[in-house]
Every structure is written in C-alpha cells, then in structure tokens.
N, C-alpha and C positions, 0 to 999 in steps of 0.2 A: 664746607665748613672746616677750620682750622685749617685744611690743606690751601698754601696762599695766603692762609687769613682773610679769607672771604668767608663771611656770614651765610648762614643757609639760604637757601631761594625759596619763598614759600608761593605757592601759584592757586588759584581759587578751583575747589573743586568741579563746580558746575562749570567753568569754563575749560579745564582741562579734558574733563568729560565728553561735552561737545564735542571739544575739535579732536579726541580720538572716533567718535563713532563719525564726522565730517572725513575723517582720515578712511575707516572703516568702508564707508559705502562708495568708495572708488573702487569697489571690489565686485563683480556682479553676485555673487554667490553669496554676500553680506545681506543678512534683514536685523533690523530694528525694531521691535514693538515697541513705542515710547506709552508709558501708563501701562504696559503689560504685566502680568505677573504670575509665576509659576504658581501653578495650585497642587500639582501630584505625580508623581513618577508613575511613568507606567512599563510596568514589570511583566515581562514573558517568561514564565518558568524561569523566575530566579536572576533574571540578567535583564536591568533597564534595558530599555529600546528607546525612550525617548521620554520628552514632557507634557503635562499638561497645561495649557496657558490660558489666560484669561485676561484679555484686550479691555481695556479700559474702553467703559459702558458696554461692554459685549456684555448679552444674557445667559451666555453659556460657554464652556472650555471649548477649546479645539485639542488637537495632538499634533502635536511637533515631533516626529519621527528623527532618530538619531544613534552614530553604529557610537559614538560614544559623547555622553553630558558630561558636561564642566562647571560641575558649579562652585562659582566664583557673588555669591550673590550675601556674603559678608557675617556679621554677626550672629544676623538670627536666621541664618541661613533655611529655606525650605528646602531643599535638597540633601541639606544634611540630616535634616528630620525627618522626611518623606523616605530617606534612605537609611534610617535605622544606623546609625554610624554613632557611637559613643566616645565622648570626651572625657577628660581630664583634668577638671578644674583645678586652675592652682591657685586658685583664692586673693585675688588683686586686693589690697589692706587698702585703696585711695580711690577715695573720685575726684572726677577734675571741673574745676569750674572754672568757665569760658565768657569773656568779655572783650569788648576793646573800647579804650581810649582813644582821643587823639595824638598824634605822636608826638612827643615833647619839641618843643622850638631848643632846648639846649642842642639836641642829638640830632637838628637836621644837617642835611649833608651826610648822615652818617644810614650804615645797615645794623645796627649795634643790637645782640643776643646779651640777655642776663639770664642768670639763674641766682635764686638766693634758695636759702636753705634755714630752715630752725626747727625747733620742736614742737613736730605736729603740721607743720607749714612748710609747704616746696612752692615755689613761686618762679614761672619763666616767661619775661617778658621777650621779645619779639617783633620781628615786622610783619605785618599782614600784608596780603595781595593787595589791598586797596590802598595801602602809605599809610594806614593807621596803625596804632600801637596793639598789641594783640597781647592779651595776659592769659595765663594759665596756671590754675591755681590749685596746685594739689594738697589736700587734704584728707584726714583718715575718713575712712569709709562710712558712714552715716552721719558723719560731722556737721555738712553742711544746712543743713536743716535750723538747727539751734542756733547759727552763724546767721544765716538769713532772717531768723525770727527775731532778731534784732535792730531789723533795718540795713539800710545801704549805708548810713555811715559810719554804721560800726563794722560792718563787712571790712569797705574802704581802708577804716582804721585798722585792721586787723592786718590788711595786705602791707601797710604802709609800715607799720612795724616791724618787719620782718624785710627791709630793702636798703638800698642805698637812700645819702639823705636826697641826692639830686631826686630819683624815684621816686624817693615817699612823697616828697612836695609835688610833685605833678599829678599822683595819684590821688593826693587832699582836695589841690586847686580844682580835675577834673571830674571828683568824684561823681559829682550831678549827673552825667553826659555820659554815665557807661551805657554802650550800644548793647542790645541783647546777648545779655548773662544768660548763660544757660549750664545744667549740669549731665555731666557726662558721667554715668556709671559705670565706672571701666570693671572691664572683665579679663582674662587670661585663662586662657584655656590652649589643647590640642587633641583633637581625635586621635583615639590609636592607630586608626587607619584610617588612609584619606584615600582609601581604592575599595569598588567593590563590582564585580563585574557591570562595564557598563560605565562606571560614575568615576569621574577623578572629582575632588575638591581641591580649592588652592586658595591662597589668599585668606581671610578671616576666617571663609566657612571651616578652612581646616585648620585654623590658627590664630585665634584670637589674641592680640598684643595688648602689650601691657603698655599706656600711653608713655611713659617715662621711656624717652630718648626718640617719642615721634616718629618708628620707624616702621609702624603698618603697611603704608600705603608701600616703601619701598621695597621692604621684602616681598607682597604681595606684587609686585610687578615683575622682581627675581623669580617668583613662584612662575610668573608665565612666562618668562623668558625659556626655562627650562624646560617648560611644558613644549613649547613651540621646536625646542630642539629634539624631543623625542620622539614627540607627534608628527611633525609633519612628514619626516623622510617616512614614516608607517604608511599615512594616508596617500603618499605619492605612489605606494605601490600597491594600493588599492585597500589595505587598512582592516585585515581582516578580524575579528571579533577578538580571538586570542593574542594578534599580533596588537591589535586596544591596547588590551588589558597589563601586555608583558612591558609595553611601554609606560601607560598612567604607574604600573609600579614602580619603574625606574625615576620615573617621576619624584617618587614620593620616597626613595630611598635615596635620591640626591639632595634633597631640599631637607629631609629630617631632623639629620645633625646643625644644621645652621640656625634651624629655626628654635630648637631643642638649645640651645650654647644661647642666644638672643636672650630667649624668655630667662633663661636663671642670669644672665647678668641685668637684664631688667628689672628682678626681682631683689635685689641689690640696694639700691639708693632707698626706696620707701622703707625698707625694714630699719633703716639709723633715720634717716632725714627725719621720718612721720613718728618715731618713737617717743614719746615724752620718759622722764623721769632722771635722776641723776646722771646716772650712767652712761645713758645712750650721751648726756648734752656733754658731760665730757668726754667722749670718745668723738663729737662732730667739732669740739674744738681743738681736739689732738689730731684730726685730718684737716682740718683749717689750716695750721702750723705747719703740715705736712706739704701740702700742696703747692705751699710755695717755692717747696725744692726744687730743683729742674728735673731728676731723674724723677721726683713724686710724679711731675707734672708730663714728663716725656711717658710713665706708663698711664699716668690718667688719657692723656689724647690716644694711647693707644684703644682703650677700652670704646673712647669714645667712634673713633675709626667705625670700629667692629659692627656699630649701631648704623653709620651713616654708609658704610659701606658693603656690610657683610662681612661675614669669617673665612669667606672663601669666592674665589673666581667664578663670576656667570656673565658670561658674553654669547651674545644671539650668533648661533652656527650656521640657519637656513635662510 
C-alpha cells in the first residue's frame, strides 16, 4: 500500500489459515488438532512442561508434553490466563462495525482504499477477498447499539453522511443487501511480560491491537518470524530448558519496542477522528488543509509505513 501505489491485498482468513497448516504438515513432526482446544497448563514446580487439550467430542483432556509452549492463540488467549501473566489495558475509545456491500460498478477495474473521517465517525471502505466492497465502521465505544436501534437505514444514512458523494449513493442504492454486519469490540492491551519459564506468548495473546491501521495479523506474523530466529538455532542444539527461556526473552525484548511505538501511534487517529465538540471538528479541518501539502502528506505516508510495515527490520534468518 502506497509503496507503487498498489492498494493493500486483503486474503480470507480461513483460507489463509488452511493453506499454512496444508503447508505445516509437509513436516512429519507437525500435528494438528482441528476442533481442539487448550484447557490448562500443566505446571512442574513452577515451570510449564506442557498443555492440556481437549479434542473436539473427546470426554476428557489428554497432555501434550513440551520443553517450551507458544501461545499464540489470540485475544482471549488461555494460555495467557492459565499462565497468570498480566496486562495493560490502554482503553480502546471505538468499536468497529463490519459489513459488505457489493463493490460499486463506478470503481470496477480499480483496487480503490478510502477512509473518511468526521465527528464521532471513522469510515474505511475497502476490497474484500471475495471482490466485494468491505466497510469498516468505527465508532465511539458503546455507540453502536442506539445506531442500530434505529434501524438499517438510518445506520446506512449515517455512513452515507460522512463519505464521498459517489460512496454515499451506492451506500443509499445498496443499503438493503449489507451481508452480515457484525460488531467487533476492539480492545488494546500488552502484557508486562510475555515470558515466563516455559511459556512465550506472541501475536494478540501478548498484544492486543488496536483495529485502526489493520495491523494485527502483520505484526503477529513479525512476532513469529522473530520467534523462529531465536528458537530454532536453540532447538537445533538440543534446546535446553534455560537455553528456552534465555531465547523466548530475547524474543520478547526484540519485538517490545515496535509493538510498544505501534499501539501509541494507533492510539492517535480515534482520540481527534471519534471526538465530538467544537474544538476537536476544527482542529480535523485544520489537518484536512494540512494534508494536502506534500511534505504534510510525505510525513503522513511515513507514519502510515510504520503500520504496514513495522518500525524496524524482521527478516526470517533460519
């Protein structure tokens, strides 16, 4: 995105998914439990050894034995529960509500990303993996309720208000036909520590993002890329419990700052965008004016960078 002026690439979770665990079990030393799911760590004087799991329609756990877990298993993480590890909350002000359209007949041919912006209202339309129009609608945090209890076409109306006129008319025309809206209660958080003998966390479990700039899943993939560089040359020389532990910290001392620098400039756009009242709306029309400078505009793509790429270099070494 921006680099080239290509549009982001958006790809469908559960198909992405797939084809890494399809990718995964070319490995013989790879298992999958599909429907499985952790139920409890299990703790030998102080230092996990491994999990407990429960197999979808199994009537009982088994133990999955382990000289170190990785839990990477997202917001409501068990592993980060089960492991006593405390966060941080930094108090997300928006939830986002989720629909799609069909993509407008103006804009075929094209990969075309908007964002609009007003008071109280962030709005970023999008292409979805399937060629349909993908809306994302952020609003202040328990807003959406009193929005919906209105009906869809004052919801519609509300998006529509806040866009371009080409947008708002296709949002009016297709309002009938939004595919399942659904609301996403975003959260932002980071544990003080994502190590604890035995247990790395990476990805949501140790860092909850804040939706604005979209960049969970890619940091959480940096999260493992890193992981992968410190871990493996460990495990290749046999990986012993201390030599675990000395690496998930390096782990977690390389990835901290970036992800720490991420979340406050994430926290950034909703504090003006979502604000109502005099002040905030003219200070989002003194950055309107502003933004069309070049050098506004050369440091705006920089920040924006920072989202879609990181604040700093991670390239896979093993």
């Amino acid at each position: 995105w921006f680099r080239g002026g290509a549009p982001p690439t958006t790809v469908s979770q559960p198909h992405l998914l797939e084809r890494l665990v399809t990718k995964a079990s070319e490995h013989r030393s790879f298992r999958f439990v599909r429907g499985g799911r952790v139920t409890d760590l299990v703790d030998e004087g102080g230092r996990i050894a491994g999990v407990r799991l429960r197999e979808d329609g199994a009537e009982s756990d088994e133990t999955l034995r382990a000289s170190l877990v990785v839990g990477a298993d997202g917001r409501t993480s068990i592993v980060r529960r089960k492991g006593g590890f405390q966060a941080v909350d930094l108090h997300a002000p928006m939830d986002v509500a989720w629909c799609k359209l069909p993509w407008p007949d103006a804009w075929k041919g094209e990969r075309r990303v908007q964002a609009h912006v007003a008071g109280g209202h962030l709005l970023i339309a999008l292409p979805a993996p399937d060629g349909q129009l993908q809306l994302a609608w952020v609003l202040l945090k328990g807003t959406f309720a009193e929005v919906r209890s209105r009906g869809i076409e004052a919801w519609v109306e509300d998006m529509a208000e806040h866009v371009t006129p080409d947008l708002a008319a296709h949002l009016r025309a297709h309002g009938g036909s939004i595919q399942r809206p659904f609301l996403l209660s975003a959260a932002t958080d980071h544990v003080t520590r994502w190590t604890r003998p035995g247990v790395l966390l990476i990805g949501d479990a140790a860092h909850t993002m804040s939706p604005v700039g979209g960049q969970g899943l890619n940091v959480a993939l940096r999260d493992a890329v890193v992981a992968a560089n410190h871990l493996v040359p460990v495990l290749r020389e046999g990986g012993t419990a201390a030599a675990l532990d000395a690496a998930a910290e390096r782990v977690a001392a390389e990835r901290r700052p970036e992800i720490e620098e991420i979340q406050a400039l994430a926290a950034m756009p909703p504090r003006l965008g979502l604000r109502g009242g005099a002040v905030a709306g003219v200070l989002r029309s003194v950055l309107a004016r502003l933004i069309q400078l070049p050098p506004v505009q050369a440091r705006a793509l920089r920040v924006v960078d920072k989202f879609l790429y990181g604040t700093r270099r991670v390239e896979l070494c093993v």
